[in-house]
Structure formats: C-alpha cells, structure tokens
ZAKOLSE-271685 format. One line per field, with one value per residue (C-alpha): residue number from 1; x, y, z. Coordinates in steps of 0.1 Angstrom, whole numbers. Last residue first. Layout:
N
vexdren NUM  ...;
east X  ...;
north Y  ...;
up Z  ...;
//
This chain:
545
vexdren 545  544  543  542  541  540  539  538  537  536  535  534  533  532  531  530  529  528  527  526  525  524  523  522  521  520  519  518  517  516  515  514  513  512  511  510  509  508  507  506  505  504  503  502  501  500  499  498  497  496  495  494  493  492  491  490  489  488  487  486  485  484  483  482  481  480  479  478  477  476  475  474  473  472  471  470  469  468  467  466  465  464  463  462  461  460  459  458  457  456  455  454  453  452  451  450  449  448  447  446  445  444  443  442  441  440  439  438  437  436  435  434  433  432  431  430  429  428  427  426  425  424  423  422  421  420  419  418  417  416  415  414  413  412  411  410  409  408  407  406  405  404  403  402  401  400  399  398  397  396  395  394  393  392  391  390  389  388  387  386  385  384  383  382  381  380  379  378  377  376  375  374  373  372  371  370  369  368  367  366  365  364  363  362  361  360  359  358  357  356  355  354  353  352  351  350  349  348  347  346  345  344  343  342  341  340  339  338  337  336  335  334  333  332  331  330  329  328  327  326  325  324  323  322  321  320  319  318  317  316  315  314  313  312  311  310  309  308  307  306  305  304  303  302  301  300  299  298  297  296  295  294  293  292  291  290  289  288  287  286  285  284  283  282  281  280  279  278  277  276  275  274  273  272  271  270  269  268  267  266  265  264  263  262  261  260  259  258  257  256  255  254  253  252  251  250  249  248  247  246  245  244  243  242  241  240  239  238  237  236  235  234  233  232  231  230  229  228  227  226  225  224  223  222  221  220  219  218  217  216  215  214  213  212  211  210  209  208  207  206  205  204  203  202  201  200  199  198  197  196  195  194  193  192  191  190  189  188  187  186  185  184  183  182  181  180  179  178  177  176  175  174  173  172  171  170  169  168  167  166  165  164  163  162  161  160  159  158  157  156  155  154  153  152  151  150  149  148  147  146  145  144  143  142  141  140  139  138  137  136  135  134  133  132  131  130  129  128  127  126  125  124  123  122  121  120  119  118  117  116  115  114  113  112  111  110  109  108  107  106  105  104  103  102  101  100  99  98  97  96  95  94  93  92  91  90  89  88  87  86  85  84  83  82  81  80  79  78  77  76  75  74  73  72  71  70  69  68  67  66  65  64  63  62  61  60  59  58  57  56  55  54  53  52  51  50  49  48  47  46  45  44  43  42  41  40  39  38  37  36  35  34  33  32  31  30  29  28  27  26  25  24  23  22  21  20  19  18  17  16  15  14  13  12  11  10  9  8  7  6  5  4  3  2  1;
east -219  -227  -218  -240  -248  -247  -277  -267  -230  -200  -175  -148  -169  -147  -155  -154  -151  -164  -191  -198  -208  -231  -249  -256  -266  -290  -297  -315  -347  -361  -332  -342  -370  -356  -325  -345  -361  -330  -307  -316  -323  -287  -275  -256  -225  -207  -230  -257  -283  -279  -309  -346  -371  -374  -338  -348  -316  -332  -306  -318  -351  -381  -403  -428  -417  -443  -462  -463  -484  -523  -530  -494  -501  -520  -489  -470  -488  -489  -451  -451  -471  -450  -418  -430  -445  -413  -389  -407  -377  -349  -367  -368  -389  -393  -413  -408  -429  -411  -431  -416  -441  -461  -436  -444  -411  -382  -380  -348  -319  -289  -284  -295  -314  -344  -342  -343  -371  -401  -368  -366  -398  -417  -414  -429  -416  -445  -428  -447  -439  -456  -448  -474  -488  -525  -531  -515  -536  -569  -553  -547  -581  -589  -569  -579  -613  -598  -583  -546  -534  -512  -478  -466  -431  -418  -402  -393  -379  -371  -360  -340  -335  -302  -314  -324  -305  -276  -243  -219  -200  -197  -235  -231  -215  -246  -260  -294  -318  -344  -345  -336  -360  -335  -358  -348  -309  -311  -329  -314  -280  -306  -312  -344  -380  -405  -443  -477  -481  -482  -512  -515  -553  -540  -574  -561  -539  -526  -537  -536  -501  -485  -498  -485  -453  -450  -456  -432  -403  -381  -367  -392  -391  -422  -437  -474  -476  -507  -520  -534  -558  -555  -579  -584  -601  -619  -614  -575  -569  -536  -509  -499  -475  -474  -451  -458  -438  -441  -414  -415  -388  -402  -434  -460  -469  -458  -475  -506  -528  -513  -522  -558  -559  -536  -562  -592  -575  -564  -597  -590  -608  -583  -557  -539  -506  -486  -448  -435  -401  -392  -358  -342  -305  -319  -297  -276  -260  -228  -219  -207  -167  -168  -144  -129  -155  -146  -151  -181  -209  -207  -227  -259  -267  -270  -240  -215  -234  -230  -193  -184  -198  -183  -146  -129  -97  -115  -139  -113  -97  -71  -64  -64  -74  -108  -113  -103  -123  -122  -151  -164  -189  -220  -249  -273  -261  -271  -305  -325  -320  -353  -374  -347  -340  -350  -332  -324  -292  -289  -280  -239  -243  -247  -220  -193  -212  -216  -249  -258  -268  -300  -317  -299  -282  -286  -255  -259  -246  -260  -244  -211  -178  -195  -224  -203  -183  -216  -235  -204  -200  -234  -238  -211  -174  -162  -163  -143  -159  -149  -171  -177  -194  -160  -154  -165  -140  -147  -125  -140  -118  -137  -113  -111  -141  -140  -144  -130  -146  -135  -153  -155  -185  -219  -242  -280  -267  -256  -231  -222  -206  -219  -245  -262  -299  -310  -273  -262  -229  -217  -183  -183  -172  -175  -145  -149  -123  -95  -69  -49  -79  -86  -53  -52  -83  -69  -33  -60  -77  -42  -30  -59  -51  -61  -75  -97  -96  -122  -109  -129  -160  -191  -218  -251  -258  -247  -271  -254  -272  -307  -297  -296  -277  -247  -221  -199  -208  -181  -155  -165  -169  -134  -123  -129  -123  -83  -62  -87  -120  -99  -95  -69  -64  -38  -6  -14  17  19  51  28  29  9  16  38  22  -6  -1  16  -13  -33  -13  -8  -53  -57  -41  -56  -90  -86  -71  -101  -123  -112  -94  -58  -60  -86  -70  -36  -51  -72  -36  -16  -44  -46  -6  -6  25  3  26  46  22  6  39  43  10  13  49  25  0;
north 115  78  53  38  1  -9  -5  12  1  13  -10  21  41  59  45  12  -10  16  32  -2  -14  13  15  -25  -21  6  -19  -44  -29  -37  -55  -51  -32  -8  -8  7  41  39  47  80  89  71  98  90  110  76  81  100  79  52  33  28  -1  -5  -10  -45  -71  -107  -113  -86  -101  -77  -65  -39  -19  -12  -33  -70  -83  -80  -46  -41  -70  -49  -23  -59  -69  -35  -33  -67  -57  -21  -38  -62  -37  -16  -42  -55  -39  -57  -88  -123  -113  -123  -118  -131  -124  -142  -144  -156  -172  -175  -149  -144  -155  -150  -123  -102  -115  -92  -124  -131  -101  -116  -142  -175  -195  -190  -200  -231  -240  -216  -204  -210  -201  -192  -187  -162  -169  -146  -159  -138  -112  -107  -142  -122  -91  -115  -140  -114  -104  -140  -142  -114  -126  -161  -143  -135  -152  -129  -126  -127  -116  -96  -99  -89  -103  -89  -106  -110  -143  -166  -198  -223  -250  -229  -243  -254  -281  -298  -305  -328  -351  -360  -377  -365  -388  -372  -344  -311  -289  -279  -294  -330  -324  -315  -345  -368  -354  -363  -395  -409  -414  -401  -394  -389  -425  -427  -404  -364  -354  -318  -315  -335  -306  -314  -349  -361  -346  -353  -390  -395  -377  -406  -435  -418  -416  -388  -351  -342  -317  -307  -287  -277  -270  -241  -236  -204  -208  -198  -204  -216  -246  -241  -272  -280  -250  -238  -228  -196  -201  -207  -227  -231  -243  -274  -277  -308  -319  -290  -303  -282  -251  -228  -245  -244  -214  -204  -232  -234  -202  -219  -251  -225  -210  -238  -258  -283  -254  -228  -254  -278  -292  -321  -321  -347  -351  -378  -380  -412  -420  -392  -358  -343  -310  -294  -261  -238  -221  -196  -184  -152  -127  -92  -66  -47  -32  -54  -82  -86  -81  -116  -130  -101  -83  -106  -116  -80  -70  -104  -96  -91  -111  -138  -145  -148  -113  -109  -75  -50  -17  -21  -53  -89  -118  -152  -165  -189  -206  -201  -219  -193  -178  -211  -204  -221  -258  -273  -249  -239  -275  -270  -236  -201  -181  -152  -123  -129  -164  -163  -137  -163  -192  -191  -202  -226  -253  -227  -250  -224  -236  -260  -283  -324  -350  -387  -402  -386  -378  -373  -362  -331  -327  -333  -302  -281  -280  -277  -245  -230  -222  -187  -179  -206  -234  -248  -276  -289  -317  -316  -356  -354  -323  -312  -290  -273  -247  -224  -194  -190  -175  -150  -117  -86  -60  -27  7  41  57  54  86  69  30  28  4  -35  -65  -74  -50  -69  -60  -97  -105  -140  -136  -161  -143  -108  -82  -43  -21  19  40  60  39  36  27  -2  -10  -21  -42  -59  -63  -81  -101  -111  -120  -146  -166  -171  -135  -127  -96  -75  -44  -10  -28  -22  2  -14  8  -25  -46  -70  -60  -65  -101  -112  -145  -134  -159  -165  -130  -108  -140  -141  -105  -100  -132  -115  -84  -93  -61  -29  -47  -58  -90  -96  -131  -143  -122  -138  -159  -178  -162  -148  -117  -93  -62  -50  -70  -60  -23  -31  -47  -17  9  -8  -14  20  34  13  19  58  55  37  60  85  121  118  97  118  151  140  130  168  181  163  173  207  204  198  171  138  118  117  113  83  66  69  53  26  19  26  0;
up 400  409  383  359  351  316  295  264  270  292  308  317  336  356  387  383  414  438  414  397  436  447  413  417  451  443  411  435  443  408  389  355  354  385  355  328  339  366  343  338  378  381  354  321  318  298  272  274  255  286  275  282  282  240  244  254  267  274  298  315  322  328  355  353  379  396  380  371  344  336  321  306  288  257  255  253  224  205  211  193  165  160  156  131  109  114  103  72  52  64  51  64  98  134  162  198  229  263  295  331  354  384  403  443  453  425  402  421  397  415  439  474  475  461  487  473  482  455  425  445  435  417  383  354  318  292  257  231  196  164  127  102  131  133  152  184  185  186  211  235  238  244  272  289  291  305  331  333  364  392  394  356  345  318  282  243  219  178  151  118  111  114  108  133  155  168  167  197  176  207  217  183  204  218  192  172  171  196  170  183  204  235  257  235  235  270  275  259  284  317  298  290  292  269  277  257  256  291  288  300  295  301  328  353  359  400  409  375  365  395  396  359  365  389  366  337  358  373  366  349  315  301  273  274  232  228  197  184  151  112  94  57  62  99  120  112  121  104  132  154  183  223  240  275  301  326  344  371  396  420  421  406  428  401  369  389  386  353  338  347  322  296  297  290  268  249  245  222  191  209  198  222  216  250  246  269  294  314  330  342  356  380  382  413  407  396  412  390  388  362  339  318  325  313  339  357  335  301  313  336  373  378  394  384  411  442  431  433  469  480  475  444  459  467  443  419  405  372  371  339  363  347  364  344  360  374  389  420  435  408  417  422  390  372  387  408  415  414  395  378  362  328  319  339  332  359  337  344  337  302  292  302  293  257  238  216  241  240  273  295  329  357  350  359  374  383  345  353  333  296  308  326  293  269  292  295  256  252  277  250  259  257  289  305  326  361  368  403  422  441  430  397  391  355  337  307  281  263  259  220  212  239  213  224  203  193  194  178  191  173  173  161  158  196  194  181  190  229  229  200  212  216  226  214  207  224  244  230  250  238  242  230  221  241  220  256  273  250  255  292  287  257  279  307  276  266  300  299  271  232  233  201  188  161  148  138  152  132  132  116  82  63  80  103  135  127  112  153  157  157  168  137  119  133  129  90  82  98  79  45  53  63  65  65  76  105  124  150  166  140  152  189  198  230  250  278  298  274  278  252  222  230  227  195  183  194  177  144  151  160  129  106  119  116  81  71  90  67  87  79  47  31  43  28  -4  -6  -2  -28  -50  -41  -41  -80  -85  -89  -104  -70  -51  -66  -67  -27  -27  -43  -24  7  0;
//
C-alpha cells in the first residue's frame, strides 16, 4: 500500500491534490482503523505476559475483510445487527489466554475507544458487537471464542468453565464424566457461558436448582485496572453483582466455577398441543394457577405459536404446546399430573424417558436422534432471522377474558412466539437479594414475545405488533416496575443515550425493570469498582456523579 501510494504522489505534483489525499488519509475511518489497530497490536504485544503468539487473533476490515466478516458473523444471531448501516467494530480480537484479555483491557484505554465483550454472541440487542446505531463511538470487540476450556471435578461436584465455551459444551463434558450430574443452565446449548451467567441463566432445572447464578462458587475476571480477580480477591460485593446483574458493566468474564447437581439415571419429558378449538384458553388459564406449585422436579412451560386450524379450512388458530421436562419416571409424572392438571389429558403414551444429556438435546428442540457429540459443535439449530424479543413476568393469572383479547392481537402477526416459563420451586425460596436476579417469590411465570422477519424492510411492521402486544399485557403483568429479564436485553425499556455521563435517575427508567430494588446495590458497587466508567453500553450500570 505505501509503495502505491508513494507513486501516486509523486505523479500527482498539484498540491490541491496532494492536499485533498492527505485530508482523506488523515481524517477517513479507514485511516482511523488502521491506525488503532498498528497501535493496538503493539499495545498488546507490550503487555501481554505470555510467549503464546497472537498475530492471527486480529480481524480488521482494512487487513483481512474476509475473515473480519467471518468471525463478526460467527455468533450473531440477530440479522438486525449485520445490516450495512449497523456500526461495526474497527478491529475484532480474540484472546487465546488470559494475560491477553487483561493487555486488551489495558489498550482499549490507551486507544481512548470503545470495548464491547463478545463471548456467544447471542445479545438480543447486539450490545456485545455493536453500538448505539443513532451517534456510534468508535469501538473494538473482544471476542472469547477462544477461551472455552472445561475442567470437571467429579469428585468436588464442580465444573470450572471458560467464557467462551457453550452451555453444550459443558452439558456433553459433565455427561461425559457422570451419568447422576448435571449443570442448571440455558436450554439454547448454543450459547456461551461467560456472558450467560452474568443475567442469571435459567433452563429446565430452575425450579429445582434455581438459577445457574445461584450456583456459581467462583469466577475469574479482568477489572478495569487489567487484574485478574477470583472470588477472593474481588470480595463479595463484586461476586453478588457479576451474578445476575448482567454483562458489560463490571469486567470481562474469563471463567466460572458452577456447582454441579444431582440428576436421575431417568428424566421424562413430553410435549402435549392444544388449539383454541382443544380448549387452549381455557387449559392456559388453569395453567397459570398451577405451573408454580407443581413439584419442584416438574417444568411445565408453555409454547405458544400460530398454526392452520384444522377445523376451519383456511384459518389460522393459536395452539398451545405444554412442554415438560421431569426429573423422574413416567408413573410418577403420571400422579403429579392427575392430581394437579387433570385437565391436560397427559397419557403414558404422551411421555418419553431418557437420559438427563437426551434431555437436554430434546428441551432444546432437536430431533431425539441427534447424538450428543453434536453439543460440541456449539451451533444454533435455526437460521439466522431478523427478530425482535421482548419480556416480563406474571404474578397474578390472566383471566380467561384477557386471554382472548390477547389472542386477537396475536393471530395478526405472520410468525408470532410467546414462551411461558414458570417459576416456583426453588426460585419461590431464594431471597431476592440473594443475587442481583430479584423475580423469585411471588412470580407464576416468566413471558417471552418473539417476532421475526426475512426482510430488512418488514422491520417496522414487526416492531410495532409486538409493542402493541405488550402495550396490551401491561394490564395484567407486574407493576411497579414492570419487571423484565436482563438477559433478554430491550432498548425499547430505556438506554444510557448519554454516554458515559448518564444519570442514576436516567438509568434507573430501565435498570428498577431489570433488577427492581436491587440496582442501588448495583450503582453502589460499579461506582467503587469502576469509577470511571470504563465498561460502558446502552444498558450498563451507571456510576454515581
């Protein structure tokens, strides 16, 4: 590039020319990006305490497009965010040890730019590999890809699990040294720990076990300074908040120690449709009364979507799937089910025994064929899509009236998904204090709304239907806040629009949603483990003034 250029300039002999080139190549982004990443790499290269070699783990649009595109792309799973008028990372890098995230750390500052953490990729509002798309900032993304090792420690009932690795991963490597152990985490086996457990990470056993958060016993993670801190030496303040109180706000999470818990040799699990013409809403209603008070081995969640009636030719009807997982046999689902929602009509030919590891496979809706080794390719099962998700939590039954109002403004959009996630259980006795994640006693379930297009164009249609069905739920879910899941990240809720300046009375428009009583404590600790504000994103956790 330079002998090119050092040619051009001296052809081109007119110094308008000569200076309109040096403008371009002072002040273009390209010249910007190429700057920062010479200065970066060097940066690294400095710092980091390791002898490992790292000349392959940066990506740039202005050295290697190709694979920039490729590795930027890997883990998205949101199309909204790879449009060409989405901001993009001036230089993508992934660590292959931990004194490269801590020189990352140290060299973001350095560049005075942006850092955004990437370790699955499976942000609903791509926080983790984009920026605000009104005024973007220049920014670079540390991507945990390469950190996913699994150590499993039988006898400690212990996993320790780096960020980058996938909930399959850890599923297949705990199967894979116990039959009577399990992990409580997502049922996505797609994605990766690290940012995973800092929102709480809920799956099939949360009714028995809580929360992967609430079984967290240790971490290791970079600060703002560019240490390296265990549970130890961050002190209890820190693990409370990194253990729920989402990602991006107070380091880079390289591992996490979990608990491992106990699991039958035989788990039954069934998916039960009803239409509105099989008497959905008044099965959904009867739901709601007892999915929480179910016994704790039991989840019973909803999946809700829009099918062809099979009454009316031409129609198009709700159905209802009542999806379980049990942690036991058939016979004694059987008397659970009977005693406690007769009405399902649950046979033995409706249930599937198996392996806790089947299981996982089954709940996470992939053929019952499919081998568990396949957990280790860490890939998502559907298509990329464009989407958008939204969520909040149910305390008190929505009655059948409401019900059928709901139905109407749901059967009006082409592919709409709503996801009804009880609670209960172990998740009714944890404090709401215990952990940032405060939706615990009192909560019948968690809701999920999902909508999803193939064309960048059909955006707003889409946006506005699923704003007109939570507008409509806003009469029959929690208030004050309205609660919502972090981990299911909604700019829709609020955002810090002012940067790193952004106010606690700002913030707290979101973050009371989020965290409800819990994000004092959360403001309280970023300001004395971050005070300047390094780990900064649309709905990361302010400092006080």
């Amino acid at each position: 590039m330079q002998s090119s250029l050092h040619i051009a300039m001296a052809s081109w002999s007119s110094p308008i020319i000569l200076s309109i080139l040096f403008t371009f190549l002072t002040f273009s982004p390209w010249a910007v990006s190429l700057s920062i990443q010479h200065q970066f790499y060097k940066c690294v290269s400095l710092h980091s305490h390791t002898s490992i070699p790292f000349s392959t783990a940066f990506f740039s649009t202005t050295t290697n497009a190709s694979s920039f595109n490729s590795v930027l792309q890997s883990t998205v799973q949101n199309l909204v965010f790879l449009v060409p008028s989405a901001p993009k990372p001036l230089l993508i890098f992934t660590p292959l040890t931990e004194s490269h995230v801590q020189a990352a750390v140290v060299c973001t500052k350095e560049a005075g730019v942006q850092l955004r953490v990437r370790s699955g990729g499976h942000d609903f509002e791509g926080l983790s590999y984009t920026s605000d798309m009104e005024s973007p900032a220049p920014f670079v993304v540390i991507d945990l890809a390469k950190l996913r090792g699994i150590k499993v420690d039988v006898e400690d009932n212990s996993v320790w699990v780096q960020a980058g690795a996938t909930n399959g991963e850890v599923y297949y490597r705990v199967a894979e040294k116990s039959k009577n152990l399990g992990f409580p985490a997502g049922n996505c086996v797609s994605l990766g720990i690290g940012g995973h457990i800092t929102g709480g990470a809920y799956g099939a056993m949360l009714r028995k076990y809580g929360l992967a958060a609430d079984n967290a016993l240790d971490a290791r993670i970079v600060d703002a300074t560019g240490r390296v801190l265990d549970r130890a030496a961050m002190g209890e303040d820190l693990f409370w908040a990194i253990r729920g109180g989402g990602g991006g706000s107070f380091g880079i999470l390289l591992a996490w120690k979990i608990k491992l818990v106990p699991v039958p040799a035989t788990v039954t699990v069934f998916t039960v449709p009803r239409t509105l013409e099989q008497n959905a809403t008044k099965l959904l209603y009867k739901w709601q009364k007892v999915a929480d008070k179910l016994d704790e081995d039991l989840l019973l969640k909803v999946l809700i979507t829009a099918v062809n009636s099979t009454a009316v030719k031409g129609k198009r009807t709700v159905q209802t799937a009542f999806d379980a997982v049990f942690l036991g046999k058939t016979d004694r689902l059987l008397k659970i089910m009977n005693h406690s929602f007769p009405e399902l009509g649950l046979t033995p030919k409706d249930c599937l025994e198996m392996s806790w590891i089947e299981s996982v496979i089954y709940n996470a809706l992939y053929p019952r064929t499919t081998p568990p080794e396949f957990l280790l390719h860490g890939k998502p099962l559907f298509p990329k899509t464009f989407f958008k998700a939204k969520s909040e939590f149910l305390r008190t039954p929505v009655p059948e009236s409401g019900l059928r109002g709901l139905w109407k403004i749901f059967l009006k959009e082409d592919t709409p998904v709503m996801v009804w996630n009880p609670y209960g259980g172990m998740m009714a006795k944890i404090p709401e204090s215990a952990t940032p994640f405060p939706h615990r006693k009192g909560v019948i379930c968690k809701i999920v709304y999902l909508t999803s297009w193939k064309i960048e164009g059909e955006k707003k249609k889409h946006l506005d239907w699923i704003r007109r069905m939570y507008d409509y739920m806003g009469t029959y879910v929690s208030k004050s806040p309205r609660e919502a899941y972090v981990n299911y990240r909604d700019l829709d809720l609020g955002m810090n629009k002012n940067g790193r300046n952004t106010s606690f009375s700002e913030a707290s428009v979101w973050g009371y949603k989020y965290f409800k009583g819990n994000f004092e404590r959360l403001v309280a600790v970023k300001t004395r483990v971050d005070p300047d504000n390094f780990f900064w994103h649309e709905q990361s956790i302010p400092v006080l003034s």
